[in-house]
N, CA, C and O of each residue as an XYZ file, in Angstrom:
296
protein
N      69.153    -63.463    -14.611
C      69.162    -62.862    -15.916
C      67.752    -62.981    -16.498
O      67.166    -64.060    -16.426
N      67.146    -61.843    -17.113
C      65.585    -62.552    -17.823
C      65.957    -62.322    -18.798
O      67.013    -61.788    -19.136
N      64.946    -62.782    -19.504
C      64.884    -62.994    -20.872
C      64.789    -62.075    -21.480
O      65.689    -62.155    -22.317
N      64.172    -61.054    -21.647
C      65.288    -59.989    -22.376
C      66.820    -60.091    -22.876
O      67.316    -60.200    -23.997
N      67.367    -60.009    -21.558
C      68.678    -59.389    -21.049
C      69.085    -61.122    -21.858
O      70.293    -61.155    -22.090
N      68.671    -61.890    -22.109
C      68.828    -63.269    -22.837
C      69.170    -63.282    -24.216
O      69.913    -63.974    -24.912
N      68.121    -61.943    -24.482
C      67.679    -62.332    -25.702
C      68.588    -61.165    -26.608
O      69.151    -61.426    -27.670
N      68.590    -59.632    -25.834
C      69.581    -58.923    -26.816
C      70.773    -58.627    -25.849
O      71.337    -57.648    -26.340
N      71.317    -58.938    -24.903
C      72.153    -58.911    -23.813
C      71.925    -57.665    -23.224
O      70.798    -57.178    -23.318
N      73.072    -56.895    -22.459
C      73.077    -56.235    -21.682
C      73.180    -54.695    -22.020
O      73.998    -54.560    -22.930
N      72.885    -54.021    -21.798
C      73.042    -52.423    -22.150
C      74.444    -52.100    -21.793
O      75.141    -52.783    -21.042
N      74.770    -51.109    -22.332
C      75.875    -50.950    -22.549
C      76.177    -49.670    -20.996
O      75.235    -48.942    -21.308
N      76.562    -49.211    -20.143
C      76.728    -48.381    -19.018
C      77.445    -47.413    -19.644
O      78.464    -47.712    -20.267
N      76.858    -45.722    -19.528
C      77.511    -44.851    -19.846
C      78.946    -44.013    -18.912
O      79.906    -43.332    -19.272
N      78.392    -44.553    -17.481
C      79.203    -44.619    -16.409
C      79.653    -45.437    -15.407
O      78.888    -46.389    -15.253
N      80.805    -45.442    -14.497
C      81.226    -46.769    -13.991
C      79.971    -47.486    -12.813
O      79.112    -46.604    -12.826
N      79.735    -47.997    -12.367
C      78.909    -48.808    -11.384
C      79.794    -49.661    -10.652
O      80.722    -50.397    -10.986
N      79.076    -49.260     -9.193
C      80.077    -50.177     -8.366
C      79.130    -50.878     -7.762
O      77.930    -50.650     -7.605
N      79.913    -51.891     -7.394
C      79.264    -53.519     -6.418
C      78.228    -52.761     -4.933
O      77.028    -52.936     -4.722
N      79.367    -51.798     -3.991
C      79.118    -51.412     -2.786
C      79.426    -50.199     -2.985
O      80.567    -49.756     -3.114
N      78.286    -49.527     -3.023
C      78.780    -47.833     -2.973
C      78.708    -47.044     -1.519
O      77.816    -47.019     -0.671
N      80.214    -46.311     -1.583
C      80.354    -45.764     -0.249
C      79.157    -44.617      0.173
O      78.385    -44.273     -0.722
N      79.009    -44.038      1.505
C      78.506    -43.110      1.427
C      78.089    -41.823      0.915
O      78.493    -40.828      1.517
N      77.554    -41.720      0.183
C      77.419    -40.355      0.053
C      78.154    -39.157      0.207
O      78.584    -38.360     -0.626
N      78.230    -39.204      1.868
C      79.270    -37.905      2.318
C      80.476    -38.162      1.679
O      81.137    -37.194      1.302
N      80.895    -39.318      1.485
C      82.337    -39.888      1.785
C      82.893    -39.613      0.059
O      84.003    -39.252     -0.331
N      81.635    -39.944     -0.745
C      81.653    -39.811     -2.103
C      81.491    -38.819     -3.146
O      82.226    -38.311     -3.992
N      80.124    -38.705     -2.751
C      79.600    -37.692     -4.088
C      80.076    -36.192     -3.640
O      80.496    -35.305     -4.383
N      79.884    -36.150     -2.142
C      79.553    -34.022     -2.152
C      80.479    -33.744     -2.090
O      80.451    -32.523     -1.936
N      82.402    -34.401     -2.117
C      83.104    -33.850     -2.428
C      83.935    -33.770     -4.046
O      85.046    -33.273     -4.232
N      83.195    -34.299     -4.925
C      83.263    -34.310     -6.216
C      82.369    -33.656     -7.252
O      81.165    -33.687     -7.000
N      82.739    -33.098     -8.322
C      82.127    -32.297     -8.940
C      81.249    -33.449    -10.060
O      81.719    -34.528    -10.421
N      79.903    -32.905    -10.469
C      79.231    -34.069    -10.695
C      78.976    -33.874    -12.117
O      78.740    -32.683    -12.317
N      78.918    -34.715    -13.413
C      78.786    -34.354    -14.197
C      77.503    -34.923    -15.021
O      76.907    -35.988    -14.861
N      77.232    -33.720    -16.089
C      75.917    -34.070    -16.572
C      75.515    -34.708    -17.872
O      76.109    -34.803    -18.946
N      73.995    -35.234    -17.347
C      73.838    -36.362    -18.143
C      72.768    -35.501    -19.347
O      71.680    -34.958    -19.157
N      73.596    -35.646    -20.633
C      72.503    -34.896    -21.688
C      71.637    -35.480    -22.477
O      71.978    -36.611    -22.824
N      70.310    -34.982    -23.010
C      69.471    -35.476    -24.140
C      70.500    -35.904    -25.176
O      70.625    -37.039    -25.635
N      71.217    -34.822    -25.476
C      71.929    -34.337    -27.114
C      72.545    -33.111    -27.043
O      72.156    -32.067    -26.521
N      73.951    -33.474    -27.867
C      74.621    -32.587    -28.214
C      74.022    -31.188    -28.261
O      74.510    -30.155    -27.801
N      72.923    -31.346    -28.875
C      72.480    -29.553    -29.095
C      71.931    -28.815    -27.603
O      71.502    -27.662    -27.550
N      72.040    -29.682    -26.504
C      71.399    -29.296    -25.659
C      72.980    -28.662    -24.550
O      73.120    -27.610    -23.926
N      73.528    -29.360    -24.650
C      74.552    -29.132    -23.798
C      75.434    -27.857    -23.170
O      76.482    -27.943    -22.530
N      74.798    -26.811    -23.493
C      75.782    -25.247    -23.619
C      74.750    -25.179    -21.843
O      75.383    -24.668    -20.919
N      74.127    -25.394    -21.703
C      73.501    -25.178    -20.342
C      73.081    -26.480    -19.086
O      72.353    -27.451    -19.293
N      73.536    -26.254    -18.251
C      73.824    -27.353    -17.239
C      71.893    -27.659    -16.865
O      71.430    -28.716    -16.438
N      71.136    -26.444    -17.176
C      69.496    -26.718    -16.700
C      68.815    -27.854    -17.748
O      67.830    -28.584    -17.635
N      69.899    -27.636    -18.920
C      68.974    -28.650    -20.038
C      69.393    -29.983    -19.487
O      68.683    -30.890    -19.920
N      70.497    -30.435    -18.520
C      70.589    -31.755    -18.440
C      69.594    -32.542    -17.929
O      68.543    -31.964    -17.654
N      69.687    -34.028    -17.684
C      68.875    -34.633    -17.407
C      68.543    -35.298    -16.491
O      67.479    -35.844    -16.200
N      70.430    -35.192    -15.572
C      70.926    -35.410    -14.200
C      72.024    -34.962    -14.604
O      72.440    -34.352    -15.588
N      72.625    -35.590    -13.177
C      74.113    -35.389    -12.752
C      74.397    -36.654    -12.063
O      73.833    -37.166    -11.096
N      75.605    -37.128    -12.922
C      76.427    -38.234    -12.489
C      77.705    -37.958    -11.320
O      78.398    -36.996    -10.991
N      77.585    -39.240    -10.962
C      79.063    -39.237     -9.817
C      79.381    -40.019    -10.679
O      78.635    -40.863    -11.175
N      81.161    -39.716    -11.101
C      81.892    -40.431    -11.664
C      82.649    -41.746    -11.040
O      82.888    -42.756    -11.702
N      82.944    -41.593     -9.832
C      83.054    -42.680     -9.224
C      81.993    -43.716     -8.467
O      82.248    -44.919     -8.400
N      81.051    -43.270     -8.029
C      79.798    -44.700     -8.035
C      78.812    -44.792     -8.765
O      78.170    -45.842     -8.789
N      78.428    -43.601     -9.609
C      77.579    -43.976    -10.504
C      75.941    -43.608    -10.138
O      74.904    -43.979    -10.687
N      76.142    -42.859     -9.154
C      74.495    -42.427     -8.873
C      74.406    -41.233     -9.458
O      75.354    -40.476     -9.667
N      72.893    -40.983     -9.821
C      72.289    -40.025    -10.607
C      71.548    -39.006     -9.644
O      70.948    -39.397     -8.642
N      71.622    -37.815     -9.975
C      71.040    -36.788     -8.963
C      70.307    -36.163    -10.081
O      70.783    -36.078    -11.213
N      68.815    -35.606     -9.650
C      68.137    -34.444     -9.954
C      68.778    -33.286     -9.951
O      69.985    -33.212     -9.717
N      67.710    -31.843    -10.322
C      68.306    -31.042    -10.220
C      68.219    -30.299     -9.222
O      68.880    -29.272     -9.062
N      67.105    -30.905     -8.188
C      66.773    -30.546     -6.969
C      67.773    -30.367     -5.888
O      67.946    -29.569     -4.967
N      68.434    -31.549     -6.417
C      69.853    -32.475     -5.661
C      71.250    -31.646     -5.640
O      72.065    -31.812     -4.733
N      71.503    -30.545     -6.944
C      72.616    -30.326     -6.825
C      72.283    -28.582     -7.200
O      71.324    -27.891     -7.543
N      73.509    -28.447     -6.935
C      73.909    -26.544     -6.880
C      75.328    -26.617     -8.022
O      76.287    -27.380     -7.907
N      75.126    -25.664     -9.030
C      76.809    -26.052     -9.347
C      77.307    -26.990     -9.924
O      78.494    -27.029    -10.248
N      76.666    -27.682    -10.088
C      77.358    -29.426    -10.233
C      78.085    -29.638     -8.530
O      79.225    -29.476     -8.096
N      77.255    -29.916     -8.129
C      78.123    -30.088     -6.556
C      76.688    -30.676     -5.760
O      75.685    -29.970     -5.857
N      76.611    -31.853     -5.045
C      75.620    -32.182     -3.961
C      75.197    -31.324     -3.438
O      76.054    -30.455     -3.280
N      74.060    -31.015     -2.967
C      73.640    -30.060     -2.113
C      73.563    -31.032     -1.068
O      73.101    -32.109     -1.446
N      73.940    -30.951      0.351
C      74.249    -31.561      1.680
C      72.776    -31.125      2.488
O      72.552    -29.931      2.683
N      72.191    -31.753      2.759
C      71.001    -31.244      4.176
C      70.977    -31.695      5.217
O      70.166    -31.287      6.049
């Protein structure tokens, strides 16, 4: 723990986090991924986000990363 994390505790997680996250394949590219916004006023378009979350492990993708809200696989 440092001192920070001492001093005003812990941030609060906007999404779940896991201990051991499964693969990738196994995880994210068959789930639709959702996005992470500045602000409300931004939200009517998926390009203004800031990523894209997996709801079940918690990794963040660019926009390089996804099509759709969907993994792009290579």
């Amino acid at each position: 723990m440092s001192l920070l994390s001492k001093l005003f505790g812990h941030a609060d997680q906007g999404y779940s986090l896991v201990e051991k996250r499964p693969d990738i394949l196994l995880c994210c590219v068959n789930e639709p991924l959702m996005p992470r916004w500045r602000g409300p006023d931004v939200m009517e378009d998926d390009r203004n986000a800031l990523g894209f979350v997996c709801g079940k492990c918690g990794r963040e993708f660019g926009h390089d990363k996804v099509h759709e809200r969907r993994v792009i696989v290579s």
